[in-house]
Legacy VTK file of the C-alpha trace (Angstrom):
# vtk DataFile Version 3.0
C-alpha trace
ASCII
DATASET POLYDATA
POINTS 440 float
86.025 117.031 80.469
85.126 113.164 81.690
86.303 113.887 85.215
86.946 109.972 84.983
89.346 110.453 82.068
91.651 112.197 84.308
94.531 110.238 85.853
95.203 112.006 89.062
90.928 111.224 89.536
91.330 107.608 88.616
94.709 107.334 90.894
92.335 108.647 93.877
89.633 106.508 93.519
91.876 103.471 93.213
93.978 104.694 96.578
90.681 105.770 98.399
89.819 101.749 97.827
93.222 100.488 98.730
92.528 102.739 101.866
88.918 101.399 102.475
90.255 98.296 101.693
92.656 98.261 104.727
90.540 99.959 107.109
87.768 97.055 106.671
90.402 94.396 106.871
92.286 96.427 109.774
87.959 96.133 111.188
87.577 92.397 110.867
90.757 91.175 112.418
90.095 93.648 115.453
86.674 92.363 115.694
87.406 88.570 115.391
90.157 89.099 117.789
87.947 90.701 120.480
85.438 88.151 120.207
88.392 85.521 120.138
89.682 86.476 123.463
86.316 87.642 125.114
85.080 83.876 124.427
88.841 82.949 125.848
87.732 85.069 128.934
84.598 83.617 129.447
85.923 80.308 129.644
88.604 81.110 131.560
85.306 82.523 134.465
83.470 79.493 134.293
86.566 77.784 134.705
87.102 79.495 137.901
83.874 78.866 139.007
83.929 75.386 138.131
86.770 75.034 140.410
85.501 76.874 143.148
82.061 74.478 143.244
84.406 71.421 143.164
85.819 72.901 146.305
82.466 73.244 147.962
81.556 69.935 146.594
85.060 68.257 148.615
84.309 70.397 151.804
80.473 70.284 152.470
78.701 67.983 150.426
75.917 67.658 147.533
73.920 69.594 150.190
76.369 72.566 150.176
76.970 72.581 146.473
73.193 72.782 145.706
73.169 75.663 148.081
75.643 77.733 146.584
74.469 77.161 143.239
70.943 78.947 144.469
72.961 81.799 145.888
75.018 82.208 142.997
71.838 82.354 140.563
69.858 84.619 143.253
73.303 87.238 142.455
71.430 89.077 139.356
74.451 90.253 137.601
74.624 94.049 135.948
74.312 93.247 132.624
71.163 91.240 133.658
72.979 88.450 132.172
72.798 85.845 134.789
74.750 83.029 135.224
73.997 79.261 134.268
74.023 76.194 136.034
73.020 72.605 135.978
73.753 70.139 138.522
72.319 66.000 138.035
73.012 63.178 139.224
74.256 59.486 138.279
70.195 58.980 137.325
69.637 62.380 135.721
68.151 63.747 137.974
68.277 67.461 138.151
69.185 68.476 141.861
70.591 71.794 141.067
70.294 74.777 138.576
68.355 76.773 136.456
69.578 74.962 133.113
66.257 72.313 132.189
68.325 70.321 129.790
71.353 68.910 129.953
73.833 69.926 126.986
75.189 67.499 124.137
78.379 68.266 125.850
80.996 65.096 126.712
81.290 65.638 130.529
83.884 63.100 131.048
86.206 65.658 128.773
85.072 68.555 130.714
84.154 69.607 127.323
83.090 73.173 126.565
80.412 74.578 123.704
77.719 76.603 122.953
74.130 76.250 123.042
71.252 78.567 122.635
69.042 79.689 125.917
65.640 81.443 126.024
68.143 84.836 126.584
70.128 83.939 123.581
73.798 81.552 123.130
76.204 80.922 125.936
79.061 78.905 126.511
78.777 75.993 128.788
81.327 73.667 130.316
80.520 70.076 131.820
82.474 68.525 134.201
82.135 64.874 135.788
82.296 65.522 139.849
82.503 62.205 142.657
79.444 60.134 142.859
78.868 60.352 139.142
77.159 64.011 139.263
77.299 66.053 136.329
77.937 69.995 136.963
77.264 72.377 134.055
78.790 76.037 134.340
77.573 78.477 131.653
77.939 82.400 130.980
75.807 84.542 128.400
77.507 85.602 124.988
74.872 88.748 125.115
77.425 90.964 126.303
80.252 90.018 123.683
77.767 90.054 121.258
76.665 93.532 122.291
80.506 94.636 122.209
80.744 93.102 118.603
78.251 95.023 117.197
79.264 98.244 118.930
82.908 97.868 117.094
81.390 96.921 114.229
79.198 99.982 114.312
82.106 102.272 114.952
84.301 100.773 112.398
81.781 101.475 109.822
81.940 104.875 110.915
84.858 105.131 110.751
85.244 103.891 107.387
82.686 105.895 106.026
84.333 109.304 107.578
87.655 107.554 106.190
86.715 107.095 102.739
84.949 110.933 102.719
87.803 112.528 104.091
89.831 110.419 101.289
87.673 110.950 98.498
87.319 114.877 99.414
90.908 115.140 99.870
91.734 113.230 96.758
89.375 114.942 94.350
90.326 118.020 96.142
94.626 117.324 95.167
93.091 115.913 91.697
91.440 119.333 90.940
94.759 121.176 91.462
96.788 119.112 89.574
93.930 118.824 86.562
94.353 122.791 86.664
97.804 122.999 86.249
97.608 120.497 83.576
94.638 122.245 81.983
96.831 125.214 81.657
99.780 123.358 79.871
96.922 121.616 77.511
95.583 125.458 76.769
98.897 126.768 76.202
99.550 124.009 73.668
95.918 124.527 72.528
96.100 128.495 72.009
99.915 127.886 70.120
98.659 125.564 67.596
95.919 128.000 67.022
98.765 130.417 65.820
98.577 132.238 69.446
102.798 132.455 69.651
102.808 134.206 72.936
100.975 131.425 74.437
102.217 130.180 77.955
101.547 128.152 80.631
102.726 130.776 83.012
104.739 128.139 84.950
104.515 128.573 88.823
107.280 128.766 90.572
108.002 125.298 93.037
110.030 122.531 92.167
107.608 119.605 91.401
107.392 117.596 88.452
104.505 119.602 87.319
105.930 122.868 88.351
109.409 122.007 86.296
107.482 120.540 83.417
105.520 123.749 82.458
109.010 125.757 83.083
110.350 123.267 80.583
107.115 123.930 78.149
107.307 127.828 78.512
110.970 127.569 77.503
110.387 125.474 74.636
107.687 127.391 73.579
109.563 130.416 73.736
112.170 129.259 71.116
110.277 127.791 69.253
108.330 131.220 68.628
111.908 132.466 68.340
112.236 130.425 65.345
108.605 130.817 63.953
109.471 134.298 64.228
112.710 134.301 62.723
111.413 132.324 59.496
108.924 134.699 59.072
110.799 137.409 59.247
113.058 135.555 56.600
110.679 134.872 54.010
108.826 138.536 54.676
112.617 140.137 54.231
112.662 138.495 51.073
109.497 139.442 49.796
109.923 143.118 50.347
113.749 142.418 48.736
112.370 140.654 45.660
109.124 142.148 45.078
110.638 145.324 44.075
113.088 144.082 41.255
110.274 141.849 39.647
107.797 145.178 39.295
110.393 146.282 37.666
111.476 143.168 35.667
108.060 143.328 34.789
107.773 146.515 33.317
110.823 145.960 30.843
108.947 143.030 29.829
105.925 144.781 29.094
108.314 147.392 27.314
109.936 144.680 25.140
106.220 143.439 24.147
104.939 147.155 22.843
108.549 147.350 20.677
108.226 143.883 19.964
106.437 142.444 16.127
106.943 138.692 15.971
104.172 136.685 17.812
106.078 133.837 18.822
108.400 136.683 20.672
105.266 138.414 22.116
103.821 134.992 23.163
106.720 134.318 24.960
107.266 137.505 26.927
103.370 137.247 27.833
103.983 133.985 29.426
107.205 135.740 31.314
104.908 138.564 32.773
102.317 135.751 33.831
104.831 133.905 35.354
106.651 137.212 37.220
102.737 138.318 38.278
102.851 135.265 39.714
105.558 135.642 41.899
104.508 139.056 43.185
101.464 137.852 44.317
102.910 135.431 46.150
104.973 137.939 47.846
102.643 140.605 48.074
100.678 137.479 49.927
103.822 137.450 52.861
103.626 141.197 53.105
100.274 141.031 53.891
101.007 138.196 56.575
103.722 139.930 57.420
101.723 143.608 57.905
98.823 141.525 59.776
100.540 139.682 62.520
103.049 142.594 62.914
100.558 144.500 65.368
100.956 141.764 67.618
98.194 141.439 70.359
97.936 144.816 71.208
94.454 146.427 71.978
92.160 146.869 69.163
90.302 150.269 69.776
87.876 150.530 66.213
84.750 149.414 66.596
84.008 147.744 63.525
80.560 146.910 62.338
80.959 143.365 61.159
77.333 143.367 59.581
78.621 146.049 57.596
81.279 145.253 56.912
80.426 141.899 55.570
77.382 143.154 53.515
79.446 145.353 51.522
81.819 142.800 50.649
79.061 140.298 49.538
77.518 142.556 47.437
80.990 142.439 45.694
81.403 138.770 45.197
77.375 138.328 44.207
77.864 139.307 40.735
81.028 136.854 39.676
79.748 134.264 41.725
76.981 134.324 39.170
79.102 134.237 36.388
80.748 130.928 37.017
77.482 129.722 37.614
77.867 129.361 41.584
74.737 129.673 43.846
76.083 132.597 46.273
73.708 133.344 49.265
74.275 135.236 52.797
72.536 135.550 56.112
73.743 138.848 58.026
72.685 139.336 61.522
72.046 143.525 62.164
73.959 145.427 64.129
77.329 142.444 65.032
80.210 144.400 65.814
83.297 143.714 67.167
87.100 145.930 68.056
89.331 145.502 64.991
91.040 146.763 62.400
88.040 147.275 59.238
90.640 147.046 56.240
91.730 143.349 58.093
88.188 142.288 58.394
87.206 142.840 55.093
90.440 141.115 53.825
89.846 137.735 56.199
86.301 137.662 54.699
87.329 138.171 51.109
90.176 135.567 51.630
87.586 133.005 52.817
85.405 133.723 50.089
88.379 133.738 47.113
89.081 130.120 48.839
85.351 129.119 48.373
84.303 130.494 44.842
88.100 128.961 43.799
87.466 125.648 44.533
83.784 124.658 44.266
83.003 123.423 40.177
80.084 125.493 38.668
76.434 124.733 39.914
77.838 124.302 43.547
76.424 126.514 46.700
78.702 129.450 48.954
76.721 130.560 51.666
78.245 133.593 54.359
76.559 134.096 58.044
77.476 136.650 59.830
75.903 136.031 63.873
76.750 137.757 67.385
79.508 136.175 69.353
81.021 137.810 66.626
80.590 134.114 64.184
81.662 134.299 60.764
81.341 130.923 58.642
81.441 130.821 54.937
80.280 127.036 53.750
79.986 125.309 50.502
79.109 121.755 49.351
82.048 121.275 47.295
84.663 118.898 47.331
85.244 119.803 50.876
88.901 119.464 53.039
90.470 115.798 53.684
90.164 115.083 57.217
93.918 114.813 57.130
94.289 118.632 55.765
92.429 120.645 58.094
94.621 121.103 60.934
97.622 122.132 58.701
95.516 123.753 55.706
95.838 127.441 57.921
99.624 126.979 57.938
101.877 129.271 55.145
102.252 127.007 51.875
99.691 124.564 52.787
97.126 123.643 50.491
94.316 120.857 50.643
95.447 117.432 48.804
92.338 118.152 46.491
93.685 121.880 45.177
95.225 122.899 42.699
96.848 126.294 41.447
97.855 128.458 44.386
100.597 129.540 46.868
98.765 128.156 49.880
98.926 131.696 51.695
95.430 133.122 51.348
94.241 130.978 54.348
97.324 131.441 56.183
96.419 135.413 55.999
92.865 134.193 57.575
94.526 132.937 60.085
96.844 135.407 61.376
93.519 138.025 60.895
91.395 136.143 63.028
94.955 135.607 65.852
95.296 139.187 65.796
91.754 139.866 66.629
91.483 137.075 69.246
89.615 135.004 67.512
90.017 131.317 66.413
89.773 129.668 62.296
89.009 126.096 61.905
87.748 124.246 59.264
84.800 121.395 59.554
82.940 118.605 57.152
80.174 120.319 55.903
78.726 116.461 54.285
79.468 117.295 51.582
81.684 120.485 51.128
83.383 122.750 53.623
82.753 125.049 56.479
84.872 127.735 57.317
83.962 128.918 60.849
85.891 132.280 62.886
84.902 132.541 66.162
85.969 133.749 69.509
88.698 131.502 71.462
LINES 1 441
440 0 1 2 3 4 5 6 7 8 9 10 11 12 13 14 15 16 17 18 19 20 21 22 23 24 25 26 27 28 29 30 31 32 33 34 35 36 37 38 39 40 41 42 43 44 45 46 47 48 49 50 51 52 53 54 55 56 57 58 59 60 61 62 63 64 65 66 67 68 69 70 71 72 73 74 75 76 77 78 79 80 81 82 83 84 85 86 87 88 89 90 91 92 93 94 95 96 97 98 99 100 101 102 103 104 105 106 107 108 109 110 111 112 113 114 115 116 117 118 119 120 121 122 123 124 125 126 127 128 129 130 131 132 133 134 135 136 137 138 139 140 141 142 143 144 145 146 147 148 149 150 151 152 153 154 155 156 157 158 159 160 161 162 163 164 165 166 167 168 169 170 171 172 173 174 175 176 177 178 179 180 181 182 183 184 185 186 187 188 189 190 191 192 193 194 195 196 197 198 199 200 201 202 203 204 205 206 207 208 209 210 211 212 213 214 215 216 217 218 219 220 221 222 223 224 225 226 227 228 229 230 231 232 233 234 235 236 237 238 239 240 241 242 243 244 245 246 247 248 249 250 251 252 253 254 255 256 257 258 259 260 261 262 263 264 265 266 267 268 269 270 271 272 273 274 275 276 277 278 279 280 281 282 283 284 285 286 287 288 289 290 291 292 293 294 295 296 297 298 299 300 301 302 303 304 305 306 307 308 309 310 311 312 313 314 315 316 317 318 319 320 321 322 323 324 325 326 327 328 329 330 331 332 333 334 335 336 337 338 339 340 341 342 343 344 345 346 347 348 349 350 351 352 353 354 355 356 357 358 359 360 361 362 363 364 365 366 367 368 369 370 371 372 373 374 375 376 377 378 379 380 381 382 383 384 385 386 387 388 389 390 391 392 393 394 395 396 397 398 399 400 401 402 403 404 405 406 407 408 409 410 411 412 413 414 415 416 417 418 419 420 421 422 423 424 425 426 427 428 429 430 431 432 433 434 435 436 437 438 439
């Protein structure tokens, strides 16, 4: 199955995005809000230092201030991010610093900005002191930039363990819940197969999964309880009726051999036809009815399909010619399978009255027999509507394109190949139909 197809996979996917989603956005705001207030902090230093020079400046001088400016750069800092300075004059000349240029920064605003620096950016603030003298402060954005890409680092590790721990623990809940659903879709599967003891062997938990298969074992339990109980109906019946119409048929035949007019005789013949034909039809549910009434127990025989099948194509070679149909067979030697020989033989004959019955003269049969065990019989006749062949195995059921018939030879194929745990389905042959049993 399309693992895609499945709705618990698709719902993971889309929450393991949602979650991805969030932990990026959670990253950026966390990031932009570090860098936000380390920038904050930065200004907030040379602020202080700005402040402290101005001191300097008001207690000792230009002489003073130059001086502590060339301690404070001699200080190499830890982070070997050193400190920057700028001090000019009214003429613009530099007297201080180890800044060569002078910023496009408004020094009468003390305004602050960034500007790039043989070591990389840094924010700078110039300030306007007495005399006309312009002091610039500055600090390094290395180190912030260094912290940025260490959170961004571990944020992408983080959301790559995030979204592998999601997706594994997603996928992992998915596969669970496909399962259980699997096991209703087989149960449903195996019961429209004819498999009437099918379950989903609901677990027991209250969940909506858990309750919904002990809804669908319950349901499917009655309505085997009614499958069952029509059968039983119409096979009562049959047994009931069959009897009276042998013998309604015998006093017909009776009345025929005393009988001299031919109008008379024509008429009784047509009776017995009709009454023949209402035997077979129940000798048809007492077939059903002795085939399916095993149950699944164990099948012990060994039967030799290849056999098997060989004799009963040797039967059907002779009035296949007859009417003029092109019978053929491929047998594989030596396919067996554990069964019951006398229900074998009537699946396959059953497949192969349905073929010969409904293909016009100068049409093709053909029979394989293959290991597995595989069993198709296939013809190029008029074929099965599309519309027929999941209901043309069911009791009464014919194809849209037959004629003449009770509809219960297939139905008899059927319950055979149940019985034996095998499946019957029917396929386009383009043009005709293929009859293929096969294991479940």
């Amino acid at each position: 199955m399309n693992r895609l197809a499945s709705i618990a996979v698709r719902q993971t996917l889309v929450s393991t995005v949602i979650i991805l989603c969030a932990v990026l956005g959670f990253a950026a705001v966390a990031i932009d809000t570090t860098a936000t207030s380390m920038r904050a902090d930065l200004l907030r230093t040379i602020d202080t230092d700005i402040a402290g020079l101005a001191d300097v400046m008001a207690g000792g001088g230009v002489a003073e201030l130059r001086l502590r400016i060339g301690d404070r750069i001699a200080l190499a800092p830890a982070d070997d991010a050193p400190a920057l300075y700028l001090l000019i004059d009214r003429a613009g000349v530099r007297l201080a610093g180890n800044l060569t240029d002078l910023p496009v920064i408004d020094a009468t605003r003390s305004a602050a900005g960034e500007i790039d620096t043989a070591a990389g950016s840094a924010m700078v603030r110039a300030t306007r002191l007495r005399g006309g003298m312009t002091l610039v402060v500055g600090r390094s954005l290395g180190p912030a930039a260094a912290l940025t890409r260490h959170l961004e680092r571990a944020f992408a590790l983080t959301a790559v363990i995030t979204l592998v721990a999601a997706l594994a623990g997603g996928l992992a809940a998915a596969g669970r819940l496909g399962g259980r659903v699997a096991r209703l879709n087989d149960a449903f599967d195996r019961f429209d197969r004819g498999d009437l003891a099918a379950r989903a062997d609901a677990p027991v938990g209250t969940d909506e999964v858990a309750l919904l298969s002990q809804h669908v074992d319950a349901h499917l339990t009655k309505i085997e309880h009614l499958f069952r109980a029509q059968r039983q109906i119409s096979d009562d019946i049959a047994h009931e009726l069959r009897t009276p119409l042998v013998h309604l048929d015998t006093r017909l035949l009776e009345a025929l051999d005393r009988n001299t007019d031919p109008a008379v005789a024509s008429s009784l013949e047509r009776a017995r036809a009709d009454v023949r034909s209402v035997v077979s039809l129940f000798d048809a549910l007492l077939d059903i009815a002795l085939a399916g009434s095993a149950g699944g127990g164990v099948l012990a025989t060994c039967v030799d399909l290849s056999s098997v099948a060989s004799d009963i194509v040797e039967l059907y070679a002779a009035s296949a010619e007859e009417v003029g149909i092109d019978f053929a067979w491929r047998i594989a030697p030596g396919v067996t399978m554990r069964g019951e020989p006398m229900q074998i033989s009537r699946l396959i004959a059953n497949l192969l009255d349905n073929a010969l019955k409904y293909v016009p003269s100068g049409s093709r049969v053909r029979l394989t027999v293959a290991p597995g065990p595989r069993l198709v019989v296939e013809d190029n006749g008029p074929g099965v509507a599309a519309a027929d062949r999941e209901t043309i195995f069911e009791r009464f059921r014919r194809s849209t394109a037959a004629g003449s018939g009770h509809g219960l030879g297939l139905a008899l194929v059927r319950v055979i190949a149940v019985r034996h745990g095998l499946a019957a389905r029917v396929e386009d042959a383009a043009p005709g139909a293929r009859f293929v049993i096969e294991p479940c």
